[in-house]
N, C-alpha and C positions, 0 to 999 in steps of 0.2 A: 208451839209458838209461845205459852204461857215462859216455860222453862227457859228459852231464848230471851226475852224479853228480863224476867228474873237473873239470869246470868248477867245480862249486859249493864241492868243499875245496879245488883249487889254484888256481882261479879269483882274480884282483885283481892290486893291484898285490904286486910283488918284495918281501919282506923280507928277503930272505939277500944278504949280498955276495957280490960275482964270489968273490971267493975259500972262501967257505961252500958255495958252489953249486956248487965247480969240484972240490972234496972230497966233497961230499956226491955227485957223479957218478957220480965214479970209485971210491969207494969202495964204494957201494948197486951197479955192474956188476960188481966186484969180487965182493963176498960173492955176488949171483947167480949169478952165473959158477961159483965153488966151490959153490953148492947144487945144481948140475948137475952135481958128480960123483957117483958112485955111493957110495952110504955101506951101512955095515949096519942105523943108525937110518933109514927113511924120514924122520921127524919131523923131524931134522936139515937134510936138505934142504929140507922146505918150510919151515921157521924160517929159514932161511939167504934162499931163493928170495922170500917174501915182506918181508923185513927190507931185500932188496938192491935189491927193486924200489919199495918207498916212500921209500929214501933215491933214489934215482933218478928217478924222480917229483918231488921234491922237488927236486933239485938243475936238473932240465931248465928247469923257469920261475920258477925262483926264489922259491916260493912257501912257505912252510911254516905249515901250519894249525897246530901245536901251539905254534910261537915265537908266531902269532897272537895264539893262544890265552890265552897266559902273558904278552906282553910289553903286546899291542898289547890285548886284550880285556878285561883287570881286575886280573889277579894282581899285576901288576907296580905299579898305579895303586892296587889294595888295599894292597900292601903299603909304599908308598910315602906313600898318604894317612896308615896309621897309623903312623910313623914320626915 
């Protein structure tokens, strides 16, 4: 189910450059990595932990459902039509 769900928002072809996708890696294991220290806020951690691993997700196949979303799915093509 997990895998299904994962194919279907990263699922396609790449919209990010090597170089968005090479940022968006290391930065999403980054901020992970620091959600895996110990804090006094929990909440802090899992905002860190889930923040670092959708950048991360994102960055591994080059996928990103929200530039999709925005660039490629209408906002960009609304905003452009009424212009």
């Amino acid at each position: 189910m997990a895998e299904a769900l994962t194919e279907r928002v990263f699922g396609g072809e790449p919209n990010l450059s090597w170089t968005e996708r090479g940022v968006s890696l290391a930065l999403g294991l980054g901020i992970a990595a620091a959600g895996v220290q110990p804090r006094p806020n929990p909440l802090l951690s899992v905002l860190a932990l889930l923040g670092g691993a959708y950048l991360a997700l994102r960055g591994a196949p080059g996928r990103c459902p929200i530039k999709a979303a925005l660039v490629e799915g209408g906002l960009h093509r609304q905003l452009a039509h009424r212009g």
